[in-house]
C-alpha positions as CSV (number, residue, x, y, z in Angstrom):
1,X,0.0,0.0,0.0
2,X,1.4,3.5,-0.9
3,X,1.8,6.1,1.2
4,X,-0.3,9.2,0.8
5,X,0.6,12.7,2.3
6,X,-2.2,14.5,3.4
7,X,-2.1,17.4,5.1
8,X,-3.0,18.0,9.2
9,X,-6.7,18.5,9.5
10,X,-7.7,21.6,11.4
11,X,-9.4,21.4,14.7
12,X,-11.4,24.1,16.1
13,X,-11.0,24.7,20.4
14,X,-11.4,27.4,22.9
15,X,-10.3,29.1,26.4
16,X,-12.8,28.9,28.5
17,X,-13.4,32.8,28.0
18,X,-14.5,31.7,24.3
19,X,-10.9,33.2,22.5
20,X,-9.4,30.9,20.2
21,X,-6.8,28.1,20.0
22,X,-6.8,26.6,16.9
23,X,-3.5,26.6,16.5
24,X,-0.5,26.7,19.4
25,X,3.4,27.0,19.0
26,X,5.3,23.9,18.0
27,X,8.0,23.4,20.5
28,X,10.2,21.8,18.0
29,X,9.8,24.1,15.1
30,X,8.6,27.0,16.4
31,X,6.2,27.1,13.9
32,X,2.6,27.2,14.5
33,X,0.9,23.8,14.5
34,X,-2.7,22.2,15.0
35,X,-4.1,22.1,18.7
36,X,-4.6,18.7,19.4
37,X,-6.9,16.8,22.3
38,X,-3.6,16.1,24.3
39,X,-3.0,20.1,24.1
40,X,-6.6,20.9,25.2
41,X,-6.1,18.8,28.4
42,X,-2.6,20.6,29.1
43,X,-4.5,23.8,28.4
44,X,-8.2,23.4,29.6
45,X,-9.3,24.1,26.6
46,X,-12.9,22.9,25.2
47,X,-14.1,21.6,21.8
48,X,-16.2,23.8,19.3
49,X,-19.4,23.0,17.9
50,X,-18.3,21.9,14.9
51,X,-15.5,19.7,16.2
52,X,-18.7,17.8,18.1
53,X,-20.6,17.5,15.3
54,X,-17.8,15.4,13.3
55,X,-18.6,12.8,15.4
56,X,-22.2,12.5,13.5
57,X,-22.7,10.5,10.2
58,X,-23.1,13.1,7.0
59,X,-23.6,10.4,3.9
60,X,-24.0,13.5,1.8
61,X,-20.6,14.9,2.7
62,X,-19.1,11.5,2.3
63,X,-20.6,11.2,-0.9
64,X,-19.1,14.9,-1.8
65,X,-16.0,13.6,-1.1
66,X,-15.8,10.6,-2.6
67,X,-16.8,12.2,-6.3
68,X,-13.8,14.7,-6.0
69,X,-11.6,12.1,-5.1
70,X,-13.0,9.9,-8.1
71,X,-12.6,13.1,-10.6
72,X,-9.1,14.0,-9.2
73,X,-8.3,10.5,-9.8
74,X,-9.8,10.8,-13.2
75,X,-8.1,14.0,-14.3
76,X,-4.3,13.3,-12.5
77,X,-2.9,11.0,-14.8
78,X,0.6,9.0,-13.7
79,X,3.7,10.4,-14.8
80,X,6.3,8.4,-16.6
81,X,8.2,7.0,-13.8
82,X,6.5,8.3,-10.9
83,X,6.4,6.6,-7.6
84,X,2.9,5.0,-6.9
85,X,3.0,7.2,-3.5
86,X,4.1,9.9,-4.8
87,X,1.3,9.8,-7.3
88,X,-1.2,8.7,-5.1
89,X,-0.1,11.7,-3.1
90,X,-1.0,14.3,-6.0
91,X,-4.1,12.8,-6.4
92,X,-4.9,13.6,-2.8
93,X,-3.5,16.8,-3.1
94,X,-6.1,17.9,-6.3
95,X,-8.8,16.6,-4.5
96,X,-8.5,18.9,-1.4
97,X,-7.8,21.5,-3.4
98,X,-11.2,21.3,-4.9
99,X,-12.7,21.5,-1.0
100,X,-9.8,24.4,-0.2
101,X,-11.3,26.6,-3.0
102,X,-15.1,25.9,-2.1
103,X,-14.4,26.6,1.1
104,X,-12.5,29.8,0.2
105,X,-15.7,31.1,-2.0
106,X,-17.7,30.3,1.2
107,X,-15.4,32.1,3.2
108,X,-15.3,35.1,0.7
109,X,-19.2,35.7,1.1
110,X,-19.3,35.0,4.8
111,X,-17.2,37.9,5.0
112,X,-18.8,40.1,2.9
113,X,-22.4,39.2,5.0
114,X,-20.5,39.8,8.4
115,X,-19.5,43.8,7.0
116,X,-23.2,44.1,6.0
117,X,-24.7,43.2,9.3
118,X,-22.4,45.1,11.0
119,X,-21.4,48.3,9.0
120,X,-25.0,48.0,6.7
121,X,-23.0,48.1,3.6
122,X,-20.4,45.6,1.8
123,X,-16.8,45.9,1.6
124,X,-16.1,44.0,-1.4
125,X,-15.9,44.8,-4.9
126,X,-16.8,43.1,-8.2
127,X,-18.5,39.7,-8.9
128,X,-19.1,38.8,-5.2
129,X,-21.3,41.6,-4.9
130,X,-23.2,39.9,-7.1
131,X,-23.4,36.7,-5.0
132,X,-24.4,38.6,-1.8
133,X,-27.2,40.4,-3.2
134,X,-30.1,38.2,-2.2
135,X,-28.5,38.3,1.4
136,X,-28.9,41.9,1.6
137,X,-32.6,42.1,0.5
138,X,-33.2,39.2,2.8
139,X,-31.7,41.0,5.7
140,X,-33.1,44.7,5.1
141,X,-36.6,42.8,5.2
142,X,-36.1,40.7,7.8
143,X,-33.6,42.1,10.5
144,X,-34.1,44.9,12.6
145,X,-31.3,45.0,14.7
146,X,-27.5,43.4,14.6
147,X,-26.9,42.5,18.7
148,X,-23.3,40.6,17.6
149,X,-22.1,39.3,14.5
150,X,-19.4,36.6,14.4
151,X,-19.2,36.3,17.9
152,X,-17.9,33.6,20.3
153,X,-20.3,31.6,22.7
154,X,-19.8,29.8,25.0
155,X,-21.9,26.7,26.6
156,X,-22.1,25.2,30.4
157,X,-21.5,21.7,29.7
158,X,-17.8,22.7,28.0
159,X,-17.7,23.5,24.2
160,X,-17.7,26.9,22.6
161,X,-17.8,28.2,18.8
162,X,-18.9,31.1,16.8
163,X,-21.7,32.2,15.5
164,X,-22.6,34.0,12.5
165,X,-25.5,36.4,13.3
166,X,-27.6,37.0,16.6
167,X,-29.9,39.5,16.0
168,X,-33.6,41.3,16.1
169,X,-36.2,40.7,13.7
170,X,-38.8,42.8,12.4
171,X,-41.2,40.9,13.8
172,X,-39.8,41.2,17.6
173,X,-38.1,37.9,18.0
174,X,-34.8,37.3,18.7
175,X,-32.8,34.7,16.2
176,X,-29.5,33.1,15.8
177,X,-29.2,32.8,11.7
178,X,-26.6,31.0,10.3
179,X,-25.2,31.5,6.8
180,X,-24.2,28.4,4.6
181,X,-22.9,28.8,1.0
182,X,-24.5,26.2,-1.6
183,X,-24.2,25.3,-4.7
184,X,-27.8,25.2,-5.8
185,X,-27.3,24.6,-9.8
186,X,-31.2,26.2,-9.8
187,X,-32.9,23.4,-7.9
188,X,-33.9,24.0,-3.9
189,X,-30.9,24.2,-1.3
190,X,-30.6,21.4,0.9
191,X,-30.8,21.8,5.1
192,X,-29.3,19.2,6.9
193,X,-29.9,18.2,10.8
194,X,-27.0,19.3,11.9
195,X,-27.7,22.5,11.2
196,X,-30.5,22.7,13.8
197,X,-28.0,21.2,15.6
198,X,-25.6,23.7,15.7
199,X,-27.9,26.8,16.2
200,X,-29.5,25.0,18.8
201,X,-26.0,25.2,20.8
202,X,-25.4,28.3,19.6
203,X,-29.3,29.4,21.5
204,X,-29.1,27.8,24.3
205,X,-25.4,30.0,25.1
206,X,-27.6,33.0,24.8
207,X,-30.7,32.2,27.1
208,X,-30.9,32.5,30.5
209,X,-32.2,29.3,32.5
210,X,-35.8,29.2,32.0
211,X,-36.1,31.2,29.0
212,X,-37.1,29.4,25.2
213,X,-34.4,29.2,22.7
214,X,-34.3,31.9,20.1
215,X,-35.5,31.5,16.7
216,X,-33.5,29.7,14.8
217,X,-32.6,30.7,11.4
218,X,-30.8,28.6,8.5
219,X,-30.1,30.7,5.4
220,X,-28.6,29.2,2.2
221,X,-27.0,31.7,-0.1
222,X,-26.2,30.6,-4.1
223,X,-22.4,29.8,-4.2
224,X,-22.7,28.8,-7.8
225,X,-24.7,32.0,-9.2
226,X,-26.2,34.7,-7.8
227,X,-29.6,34.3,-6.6
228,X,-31.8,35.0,-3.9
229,X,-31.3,33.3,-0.5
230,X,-33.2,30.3,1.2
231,X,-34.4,30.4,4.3
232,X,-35.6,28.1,6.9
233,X,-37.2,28.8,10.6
234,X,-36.3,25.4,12.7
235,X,-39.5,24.3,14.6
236,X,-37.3,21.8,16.4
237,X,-34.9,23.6,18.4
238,X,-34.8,21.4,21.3
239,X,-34.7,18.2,20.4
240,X,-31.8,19.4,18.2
241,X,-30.0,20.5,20.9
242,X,-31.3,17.3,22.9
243,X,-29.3,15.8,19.9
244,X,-26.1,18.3,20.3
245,X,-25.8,17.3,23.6
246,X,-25.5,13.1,22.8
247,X,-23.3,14.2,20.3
248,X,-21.5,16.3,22.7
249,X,-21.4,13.1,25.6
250,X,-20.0,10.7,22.0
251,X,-17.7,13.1,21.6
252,X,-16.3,12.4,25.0
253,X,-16.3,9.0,25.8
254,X,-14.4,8.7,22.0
255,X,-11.8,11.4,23.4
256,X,-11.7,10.2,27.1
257,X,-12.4,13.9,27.7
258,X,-14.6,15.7,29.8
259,X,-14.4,19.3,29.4
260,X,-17.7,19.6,31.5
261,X,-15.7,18.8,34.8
262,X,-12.4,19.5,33.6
């Protein structure tokens, strides 16, 4: 069997004061380096909400990646002479370059969403104005008031992560929206239980003991061509976060854990 480099996946994790830590200082390079689980227990440091929610099944995600890695394999032929790993290893490399620069687009009009819902204007020019279009007609109908935008939260039990909009709406409710990029090739976005998932541990950071969850708010916007937004209102808030939370418990029996009682 051939050896394959592939490169360090990043892990998202927290101080307990919801700052960052994805990264610490290698001690033998000096060089910044993925935190791992053995550096959260050295640190008291707690998972995000996304690190717990790799722990649940996505078949459409696996699927994703399994048709990249098909077309890279496709469309990297073998050189004359060239090592089976070393091969093997471009192959790889193409096919995370294909996630890199989807998740780079995503990132692109995240960004330009976060200086809208803070500044009311974008801060970008050309064709991803274009792309964040339907986002800003959605939000001058439906928001009233920005509270935080890309702000850190943390929850009691031990995990923390950041959310993408916590805000007012113009009809008196308070939400947590979360923005997901999509490629939508003109047929209706897909909203996956996870999502519900996260924004239901996002809410329950932000509510006092007692109170409901806010509204929570999945909105899709057109990474493929500009288009107007989709938008759902979760009606199942708490038995998603009834569902974070076994995810969360998964999470750290596989880790041998416990960030709760750390």
């Amino acid at each position: 069997m051939a050896t394959i480099n592939r490169p360090t996946k990043a892990s998202h994790w927290y101080h307990r004061d919801g700052s960052a830590c994805h990264e610490i200082i290698a001690k033998s390079s000096g060089l910044p380096r993925p935190t791992t689980v053995k550096d959260a227990r050295q640190l008291d440091l707690i998972p995000s909400v996304t690190n717990i929610l790799g722990m649940k099944a996505k078949p459409a995600l696996i699927t994703w990646l399994q048709d990249n890695a098909i077309l890279s394999a496709l469309n990297t032929p073998r050189n004359p002479g060239e090592p089976e790993d070393q091969w093997h290893s471009r192959i790889a490399e193409e096919s995370n370059k294909i996630g890199r620069e989807a998740a780079e687009w995503g990132t692109l009009i995240h960004e330009q969403c976060e200086q809208f819902a803070t500044g009311g204007a974008f801060m970008g020019t050309g064709e991803i104005l274009q792309y964040v279009e339907g986002y800003e007609k959605w939000h001058r109908c439906n928001v009233a008031q920005t509270i935080d935008s890309e702000k850190s939260v943390v929850g009691s039990i031990g995990y923390a992560g950041r959310l993408d909009l916590h805000a007012m709406m113009c009809n008196g409710r308070r939400a947590v929206v979360d923005l997901k990029s999509q490629k939508l090739r003109g047929k209706p976005g897909k909203f996956y239980c996870e999502w519900v998932m996260q924004l239901a541990a996002y809410g329950d950071c932000l509510r006092e003991p007692g109170d409901a969850l806010p509204d929570l708010i999945s909105v899709i916007i057109p990474s493929d061509a500009p288009g107007p937004v989709q938008v759902k209102v979760w009606d199942n808030g708490e038995a998603g976060l009834k569902a974070f939370k076994a995810c969360f418990d998964l999470w750290c029996f596989d880790k041998s854990y416990f960030p709760s009682v750390a």
